[in-house]
N, C-alpha and C positions, 0 to 999 in steps of 0.2 A: 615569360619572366626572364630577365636581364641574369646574365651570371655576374656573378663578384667574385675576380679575382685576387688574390691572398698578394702579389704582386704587384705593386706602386710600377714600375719596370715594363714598358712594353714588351711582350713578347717577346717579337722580333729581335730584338737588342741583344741578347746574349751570345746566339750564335751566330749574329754579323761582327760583332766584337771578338770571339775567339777565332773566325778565321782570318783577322786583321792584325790584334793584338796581342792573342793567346788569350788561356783561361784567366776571366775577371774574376774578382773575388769580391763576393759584396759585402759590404762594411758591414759592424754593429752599429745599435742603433747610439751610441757615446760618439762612436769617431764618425758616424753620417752626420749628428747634432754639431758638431763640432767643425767640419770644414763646410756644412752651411752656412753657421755664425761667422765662418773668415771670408766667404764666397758675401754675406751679406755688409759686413765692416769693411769689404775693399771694393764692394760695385753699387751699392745699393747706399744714398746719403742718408743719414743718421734719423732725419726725421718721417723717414717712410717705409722706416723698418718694422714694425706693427703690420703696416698696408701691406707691404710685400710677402708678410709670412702669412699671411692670412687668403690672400688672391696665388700666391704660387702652388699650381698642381691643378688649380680651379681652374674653370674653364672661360674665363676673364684674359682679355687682351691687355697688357702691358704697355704704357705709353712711358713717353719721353722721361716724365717727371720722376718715375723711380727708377733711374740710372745717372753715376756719376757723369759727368761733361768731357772724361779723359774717354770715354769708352767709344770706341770707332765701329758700322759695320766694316764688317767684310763677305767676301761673298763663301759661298761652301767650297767651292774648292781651294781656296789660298791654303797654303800650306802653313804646316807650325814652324817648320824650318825656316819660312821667309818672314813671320812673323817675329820669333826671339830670333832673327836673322844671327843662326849657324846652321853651318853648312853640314854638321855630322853631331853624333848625340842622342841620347834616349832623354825618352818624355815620361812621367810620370803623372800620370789623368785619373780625375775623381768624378765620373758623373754623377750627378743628383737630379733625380727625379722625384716627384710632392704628387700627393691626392690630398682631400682636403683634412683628413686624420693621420697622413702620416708621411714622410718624407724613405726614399731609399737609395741609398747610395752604391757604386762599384770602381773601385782598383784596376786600372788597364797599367801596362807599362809596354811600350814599343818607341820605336821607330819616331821621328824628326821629319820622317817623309810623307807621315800621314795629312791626311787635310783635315778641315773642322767635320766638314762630313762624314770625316770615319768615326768623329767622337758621337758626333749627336742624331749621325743619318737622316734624319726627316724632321720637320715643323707641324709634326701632327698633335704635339703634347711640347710644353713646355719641362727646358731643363735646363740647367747649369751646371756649370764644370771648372775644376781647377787643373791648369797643367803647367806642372814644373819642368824647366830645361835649364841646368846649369844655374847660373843665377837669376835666370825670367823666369817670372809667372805671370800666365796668362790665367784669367778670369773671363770665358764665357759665357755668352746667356743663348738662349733660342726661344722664342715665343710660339704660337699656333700663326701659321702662314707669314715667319717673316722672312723668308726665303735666304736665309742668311744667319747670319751670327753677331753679337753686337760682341766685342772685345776690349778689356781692359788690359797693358803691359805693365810691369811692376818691375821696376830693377829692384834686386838685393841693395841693400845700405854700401855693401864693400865694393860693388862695380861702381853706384855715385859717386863714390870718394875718389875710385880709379880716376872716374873720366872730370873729375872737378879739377887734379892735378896736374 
């Protein structure tokens, strides 16, 4: 008989996160619901959001059609620093990980040096992640075996205007 974990969250995850990160805090289930819906209004196009909440955590491969056209891979190791390209700075990251009854979410906050690999470590379970840096936010996804990471960059409205003048 199969054990049922009380944990959305692979194992592994917590104590490869606090000896990178420090201790993660993991969300209620209001603010996990809640930077889902912003992880799915800023990567996920309007009319495959039904599909997407429904197949994420499942054990269903994710193709092309439910991600926006702005979202790049990259590989695991590129760094978040060269991504919101600065050179110094703290990140603030939201993993999300889904089973098919329930989504869980955790709070990392570190370092600019870390890579996508420290967020998501492996492609054995699908997740997504927001990471804020100054005015960039990065929208992560990782699917089952995509050896990578697909990423969305988001300037803030106030660096636009910066770089518009």
């Amino acid at each position: 008989m199969a054990r049922i974990s009380s944990s959305v969250t692979p194992a592994d995850r917590v104590p490869f996160w606090k000896k990178l990160w420090g201790t993660p805090r993991l969300l209620d289930e209001a603010a996990t619901d809640e930077a889902f819906e912003e992880f799915e209004e800023s990567f996920v196009p309007s009319h495959m959001h039904k599909i997407f909440t429904k197949s994420f955590g499942g054990k269903t491969k994710l193709d092309n059609r439910f991600f926006v056209d702005e979202a790049l891979f990259h590989n695991w190791d590129s760094k978040l620093q060269d991504l919101v390209h600065a050179s110094q700075g703290k990140a603030d990251v939201i993993v999300i990980y889904g089973s098919p009854d329930r989504l869980e979410a955790h709070f990392l906050k570190g370092e600019l040096r870390r890579s996508l690999r420290d967020i998501v470590k492996d492609d054995w379970q699908a997740a997504c992640a927001i990471v804020r840096a100054g005015r960039t936010t990065l929208y992560l996804f990782v699917d089952i075996k995509m050896r990578g990471c697909l990423v969305r960059t988001v300037q803030s409205e106030v660096e636009s205007e910066l770089s518009t003048e």
